[in-house]
N, C-alpha and C positions, 0 to 999 in steps of 0.2 A: 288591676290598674294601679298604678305608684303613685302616690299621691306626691304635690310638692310640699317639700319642707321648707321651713322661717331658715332664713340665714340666719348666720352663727351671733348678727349683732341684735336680729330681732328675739333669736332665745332669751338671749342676757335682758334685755328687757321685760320680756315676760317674766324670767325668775324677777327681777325688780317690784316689777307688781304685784307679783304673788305676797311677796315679802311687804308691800307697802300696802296691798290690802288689809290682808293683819291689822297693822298699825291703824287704817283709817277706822278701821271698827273697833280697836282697842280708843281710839278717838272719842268717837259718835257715842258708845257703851258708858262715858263718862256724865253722858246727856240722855240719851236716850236710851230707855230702860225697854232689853226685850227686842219685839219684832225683829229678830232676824231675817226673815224672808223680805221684811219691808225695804228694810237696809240695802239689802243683798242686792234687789231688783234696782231699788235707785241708781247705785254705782254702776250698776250692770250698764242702764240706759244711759250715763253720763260718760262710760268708756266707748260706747256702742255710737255713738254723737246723735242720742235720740231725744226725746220728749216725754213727759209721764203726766198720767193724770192720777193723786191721789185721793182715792173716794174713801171716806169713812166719817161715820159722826161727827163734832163735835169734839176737842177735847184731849184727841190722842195722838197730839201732837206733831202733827203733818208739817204746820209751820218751822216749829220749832227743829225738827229733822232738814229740811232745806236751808235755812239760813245755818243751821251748824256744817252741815257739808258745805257749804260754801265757804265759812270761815277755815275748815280743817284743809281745802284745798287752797287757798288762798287765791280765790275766786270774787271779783266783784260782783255786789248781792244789790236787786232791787226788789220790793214787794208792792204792786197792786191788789189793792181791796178792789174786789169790780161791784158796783155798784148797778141801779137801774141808770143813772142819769151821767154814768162814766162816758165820755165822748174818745171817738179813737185819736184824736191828738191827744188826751190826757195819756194815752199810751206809746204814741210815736213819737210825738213831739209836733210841735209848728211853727212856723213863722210869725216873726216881730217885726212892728216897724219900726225901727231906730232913727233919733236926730240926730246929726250933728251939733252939738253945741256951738263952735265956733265958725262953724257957713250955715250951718240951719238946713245941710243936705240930707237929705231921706233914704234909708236903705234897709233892707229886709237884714233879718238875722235868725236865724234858725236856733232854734231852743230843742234841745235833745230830752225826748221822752225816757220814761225808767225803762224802756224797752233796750233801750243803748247798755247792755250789762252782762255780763258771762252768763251770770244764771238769773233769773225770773222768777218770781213767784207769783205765778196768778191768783191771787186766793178769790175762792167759793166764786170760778170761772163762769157757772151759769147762775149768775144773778145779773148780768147784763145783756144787753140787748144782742142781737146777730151782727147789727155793723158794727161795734165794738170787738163784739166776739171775731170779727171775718178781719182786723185792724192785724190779729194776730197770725193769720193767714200765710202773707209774704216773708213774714221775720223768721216763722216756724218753719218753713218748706225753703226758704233762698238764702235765709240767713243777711235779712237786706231789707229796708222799709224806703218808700218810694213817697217822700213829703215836697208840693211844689212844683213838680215835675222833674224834681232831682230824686237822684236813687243815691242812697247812702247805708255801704257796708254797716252789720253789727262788730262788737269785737268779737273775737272767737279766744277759747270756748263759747259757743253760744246755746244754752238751753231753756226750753221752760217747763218748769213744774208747775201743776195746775193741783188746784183743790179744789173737791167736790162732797156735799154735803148729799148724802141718798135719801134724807126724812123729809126734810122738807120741799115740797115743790109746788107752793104757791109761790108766786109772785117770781118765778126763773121762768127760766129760756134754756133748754136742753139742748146739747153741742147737735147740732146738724153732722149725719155719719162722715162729710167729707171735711169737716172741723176732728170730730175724734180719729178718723186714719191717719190726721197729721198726728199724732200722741203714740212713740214705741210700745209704751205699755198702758195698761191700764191696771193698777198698784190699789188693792183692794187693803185699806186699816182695818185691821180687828181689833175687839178689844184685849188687851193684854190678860196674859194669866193670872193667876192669883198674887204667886211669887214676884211678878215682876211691876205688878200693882201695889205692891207690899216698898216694894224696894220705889219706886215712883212717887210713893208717899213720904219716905224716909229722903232720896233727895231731895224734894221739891220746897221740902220744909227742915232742911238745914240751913246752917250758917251761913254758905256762902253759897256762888256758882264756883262751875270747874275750868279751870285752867285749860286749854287747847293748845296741841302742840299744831303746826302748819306741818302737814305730810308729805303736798303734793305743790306745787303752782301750777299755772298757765300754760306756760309752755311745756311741761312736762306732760298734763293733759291731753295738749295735741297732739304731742308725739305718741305716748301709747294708745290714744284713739288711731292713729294712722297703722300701728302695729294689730292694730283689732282685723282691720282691714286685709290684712297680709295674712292673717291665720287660715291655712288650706281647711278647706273643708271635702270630703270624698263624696264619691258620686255618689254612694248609699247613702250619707246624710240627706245630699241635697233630696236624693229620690225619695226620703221619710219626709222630709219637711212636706215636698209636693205632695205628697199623696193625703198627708195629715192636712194640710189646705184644703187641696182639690175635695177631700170627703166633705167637709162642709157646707158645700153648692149642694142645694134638695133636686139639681135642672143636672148636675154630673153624675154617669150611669156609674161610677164609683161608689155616689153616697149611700150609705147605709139604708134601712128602712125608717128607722129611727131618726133619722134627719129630714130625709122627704117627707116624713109627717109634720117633725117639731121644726123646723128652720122657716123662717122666708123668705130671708137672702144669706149666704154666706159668706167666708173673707175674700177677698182678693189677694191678687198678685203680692202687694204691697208686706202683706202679712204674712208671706212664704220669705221676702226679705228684710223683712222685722226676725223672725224666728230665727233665720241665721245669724243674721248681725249681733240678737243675743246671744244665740250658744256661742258663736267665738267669743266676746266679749267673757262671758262667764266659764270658759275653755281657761281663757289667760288668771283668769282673777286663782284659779284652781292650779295654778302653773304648769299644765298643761300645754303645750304650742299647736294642737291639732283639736280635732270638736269629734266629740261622739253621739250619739243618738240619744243617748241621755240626757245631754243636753239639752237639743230640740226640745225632749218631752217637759223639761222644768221649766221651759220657756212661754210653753206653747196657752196656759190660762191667760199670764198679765198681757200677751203679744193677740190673743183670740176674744177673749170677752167683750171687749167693744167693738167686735166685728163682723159679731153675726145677729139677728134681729130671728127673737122667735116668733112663733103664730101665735094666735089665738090660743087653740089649741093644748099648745105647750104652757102657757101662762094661767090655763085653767089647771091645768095638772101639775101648774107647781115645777113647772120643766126650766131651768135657766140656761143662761149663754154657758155657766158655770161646769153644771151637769151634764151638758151636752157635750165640752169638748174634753173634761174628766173622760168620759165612756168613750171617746174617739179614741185620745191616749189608750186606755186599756184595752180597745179593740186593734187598731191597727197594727202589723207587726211590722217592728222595724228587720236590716239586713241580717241585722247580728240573730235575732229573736228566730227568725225562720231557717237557719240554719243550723240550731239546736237541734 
């Protein structure tokens, strides 16, 4: 089957981004020492017009990587601390009532929440409550917060990155799964290497900070998200993506044995068009105009991890959402693979 190809003005775009990738990581590199893969996946979800949550300790500078990509894009930046006692106008925003000074007449005035912003940062997301948490709901999935019984657009770009703390879990409130489906990836921090812990000490405790050049704006943003969209993908990818989903259901006679024991539920839909949506995304960043199955498979941990719930079972034996969809990857063959 032929697949379709990007017209001649969405190639030229791609090579643009290929080239302006580069750039935003010779950017970010001037701040952020290391994680590659962390890098990688953010851009990915921010060209792909997704959501990220990133989980890791304390310290390895999750914050600090979102508000510098927002500056490198020239993206207007807010950040929420979420709190237990955060209420969801502290994040949408609410109504005032305003005087008149000179009649003394009354009228509401609408005061815009930090939600009203291209990018978000929800820092240490489950430290508040579900209706807080659920405040985030409508903005994440519509791109639109509904205060008053007025519905009022965000601006676009619109994303949010969320922080998440894995040590501690007193006093939180864990994302309910149809809170985490709204999030493209799930963006696991490590801790850096040795080398690059080395170099993290040596900037951190220099003279000054680093100068950022603006790479990208707003509307350049939406345009190559719109060209994300346009990237053909062939039937064999999409058929690897499905099948690399569908395995995950322990109830679909596809799944392995190893899943029907360790899983309880597995991904949905949703996650079969998460997975695509990255590999194009991360197709263009490669300069590439078409997606290959390679793809999928880099995609498929940060797009899967928050989407499958293990057993018992598995949690006794040390089985994670991790190692489960690792050994999927090495088990299922994609079109290219079985034609060898």
């Amino acid at each position: 089957m032929t697949v379709e190809k990007l017209k001649e003005d969405d190639v030229e775009l791609v090579e643009k981004l290929h080239v302006k990738y580069a750039a935003l990581k010779r950017e970010l590199a001037k701040v952020i020492v290391g994680q590659d893969d962390v890098v990688e996946q953010t851009l990915i979800a921010v060209f792909a017009r997704g959501h990220a949550l990133l989980v890791g300790v304390p310290g390895l500078a999750k914050t600090l990587l979102v508000r510098t990509l927002a500056d490198v894009l020239d993206l207007d930046f807010c950040r929420i601390q979420f709190t237990p006692d955060l209420m969801p106008a502290d994040v949408t925003g609410t109504e005032v009532l305003d005087e008149d000074k000179a009649t003394g007449a009354h009228s509401f005035r609408f005061v815009r929440g930090p939600v009203f912003a291209n990018m978000l940062l929800a820092d240490e997301i489950n430290r508040t409550p579900p209706k807080t948490q659920a405040a985030l709901l409508e903005a994440m999935q519509e791109h639109r917060v509904t205060v008053g019984g007025e519905t009022r657009p965000l601006p676009e770009p619109f994303f949010v990155l969320a922080t998440q703390n894995p040590i501690e879990q007193e006093g939180t409130y864990p994302l309910p799964e149809a809170q985490l489906d709204r999030f493209l990836f799930n963006i696991v921090v490590d801790y850096p290497s040795r080398a690059d812990e080395i170099g993290i000490y040596r900037n951190e405790t220099g003279a000054g900070g680093a100068k950022l050049e603006k790479i990208l704006n707003a509307e350049e943003v939406i345009r190559l998200q719109g060209v994300v969209r346009r990237v053909p993908a062939a039937d064999h990818v999409l058929e690897y993506a499905a099948d690399l989903v569908r395995a995950t259901r322990p109830k679909d006679p596809s799944a392995p044995e190893f899943v029907k024991e360790m899983v309880a539920w597995g991904a949905g839909p949703r996650a079969g068009l998460s997975l695509i949506l990255a590999a194009k995304a991360r197709a263009i960043l490669r300069g590439r105009p078409y997606v290959v199955t390679e793809d999928v498979k880099a995609m498929a941990l940060p797009v899967m991890r928050h989407r499958i719930s293990t057993t018992f079972n598995a949690e006794a034996a040390g089985v994670t959402a991790d190692s489960i969809v690792s050994r999927l990857v090495a088990e299922i063959k994609s079109h290219e693979e079985l034609d060898v």
